[in-house]
N, C-alpha and C positions, 0 to 999 in steps of 0.2 A: 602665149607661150613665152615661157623665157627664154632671154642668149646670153651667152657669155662672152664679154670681149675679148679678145687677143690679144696680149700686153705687146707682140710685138708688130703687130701690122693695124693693131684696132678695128678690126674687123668684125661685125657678131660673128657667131656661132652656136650652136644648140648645146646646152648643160649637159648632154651625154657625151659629147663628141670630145674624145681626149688630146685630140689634135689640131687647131686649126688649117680648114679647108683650104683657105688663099696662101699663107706660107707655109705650113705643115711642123710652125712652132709649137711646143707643149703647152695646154692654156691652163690656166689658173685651173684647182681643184676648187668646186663649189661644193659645199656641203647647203644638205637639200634642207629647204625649210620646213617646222613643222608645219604642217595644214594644219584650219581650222578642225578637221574630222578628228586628230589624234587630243588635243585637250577634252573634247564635247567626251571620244573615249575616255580619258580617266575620270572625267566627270561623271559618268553614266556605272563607270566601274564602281565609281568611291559612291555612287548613287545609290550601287546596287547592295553592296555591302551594306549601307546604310540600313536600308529596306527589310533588307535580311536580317540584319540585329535586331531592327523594329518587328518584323512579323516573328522573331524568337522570341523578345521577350511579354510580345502580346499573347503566342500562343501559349508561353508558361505561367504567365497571368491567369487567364483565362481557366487553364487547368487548375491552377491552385485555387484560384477563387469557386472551381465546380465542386472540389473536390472537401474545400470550408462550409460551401451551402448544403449540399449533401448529408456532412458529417452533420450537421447543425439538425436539418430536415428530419433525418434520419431519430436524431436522438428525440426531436420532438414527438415525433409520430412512435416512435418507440414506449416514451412516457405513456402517451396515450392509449397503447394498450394491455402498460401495466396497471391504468387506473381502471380499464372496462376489465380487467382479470380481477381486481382487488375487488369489484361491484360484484362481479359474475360468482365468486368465491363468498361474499358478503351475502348473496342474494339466497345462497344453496342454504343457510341458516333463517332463514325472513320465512315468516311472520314471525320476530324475537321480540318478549316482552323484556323491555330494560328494567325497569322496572312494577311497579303495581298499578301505575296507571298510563305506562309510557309505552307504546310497541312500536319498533322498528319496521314498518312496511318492505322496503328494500332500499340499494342506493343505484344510483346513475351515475355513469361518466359522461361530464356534458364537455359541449363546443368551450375552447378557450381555457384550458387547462383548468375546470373546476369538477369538484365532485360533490356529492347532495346523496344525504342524509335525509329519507323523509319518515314522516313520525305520524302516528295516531294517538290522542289525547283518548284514552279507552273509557273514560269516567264525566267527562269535560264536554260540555257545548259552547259554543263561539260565544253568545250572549250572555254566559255567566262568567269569561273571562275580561279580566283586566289587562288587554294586549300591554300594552306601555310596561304594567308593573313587571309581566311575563317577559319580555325582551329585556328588560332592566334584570332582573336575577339571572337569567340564561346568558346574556352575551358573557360576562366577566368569565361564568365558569365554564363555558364555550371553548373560549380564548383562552380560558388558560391551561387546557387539558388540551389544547394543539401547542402551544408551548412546550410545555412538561412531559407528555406522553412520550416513551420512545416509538412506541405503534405509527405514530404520525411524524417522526424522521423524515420519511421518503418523502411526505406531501411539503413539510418546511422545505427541505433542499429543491423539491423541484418548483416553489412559488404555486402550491394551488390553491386556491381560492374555494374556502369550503363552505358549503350550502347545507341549513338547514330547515328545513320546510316540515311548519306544522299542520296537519288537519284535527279538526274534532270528532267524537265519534260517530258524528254522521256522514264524515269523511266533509265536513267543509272547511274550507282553506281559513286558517289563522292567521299566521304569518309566515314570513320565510328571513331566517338570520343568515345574512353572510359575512363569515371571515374571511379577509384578505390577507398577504402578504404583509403589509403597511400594520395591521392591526396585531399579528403576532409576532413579529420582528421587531417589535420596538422595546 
């Protein structure tokens, strides 16, 4: 407990007592110290503010970045079921002969933003062709009719990666050409 001296009898006395007890002179005004508990308070306040700002700008972090993956998620998965509508619509015309020895079977939307083209060789068996020379003439004019086409727009802008898959007309597998991004962006 603290005391306060008596400037004129130097006697303690208690910090409340406005008078001293032994002569009943006026004692010195003490002004009270701060406690440790009032700093640790504004520490705890400016703590708290702190805190505060921090879980506001976590939780509009947070919201923004939901609402970026979303918009993102959103338009992916969107793509995706304009390219299984573009198959679905492609398919309602299948079996189309492209030309006199070439038929369109139908197409897929696969995993991975790609979509396939598959083909029956109507005339052709695997052992009388020459795969190499057949990949060699088909890729250029492949590529460059997803180039040039406006039809194939949508696929250039959204990167997909297009599949074309031969069989012969015993329905056995020839090859499969795929263009990428890489190949007709350049």
């Amino acid at each position: 407990m603290e005391l306060v001296k008596c400037t004129h009898c130097n006697e303690d006395n208690k910090t409340n007592a406005k008078y001293c007890r032994y002569c009943g002179y006026e004692l010195p005004k003490v002004e009270p110290k701060e406690t440790i508990e009032q700093p640790v308070a504004k520490q705890t306040q400016g703590s708290t503010k702190q805190k505060l700002i921090i879980t506001l700008v976590s939780v509009v972090s947070f919201v923004v970045a939901f609402f970026v993956v979303q918009q993102l998620v959103q338009r992916v998965f969107s793509f995706d079921k304009v390219l299984m509508k573009t198959a679905s619509e492609l398919n309602e015309a299948c079996p189309l002969m492209v030309d006199a020895e070439t038929r369109l079977d139908n197409t897929v939307a696969m995993a991975n933003n790609t979509f396939q083209y598959n083909y029956s060789l109507m005339t052709l068996v695997k052992d009388s062709i020459d795969i190499s020379s057949f990949e060699a003439y088909l890729i250029p004019q492949i590529t460059n009719n997803i180039k040039t086409n406006p039809d194939m727009e949508l696929f250039r802008v959204n990167q997909v990666t297009m599949n074309y898959k031969y069989v012969d007309k015993n329905g056995v597998f020839i090859t499969k050409i795929s263009v990428g991004p890489e190949q007709y962006n350049e």
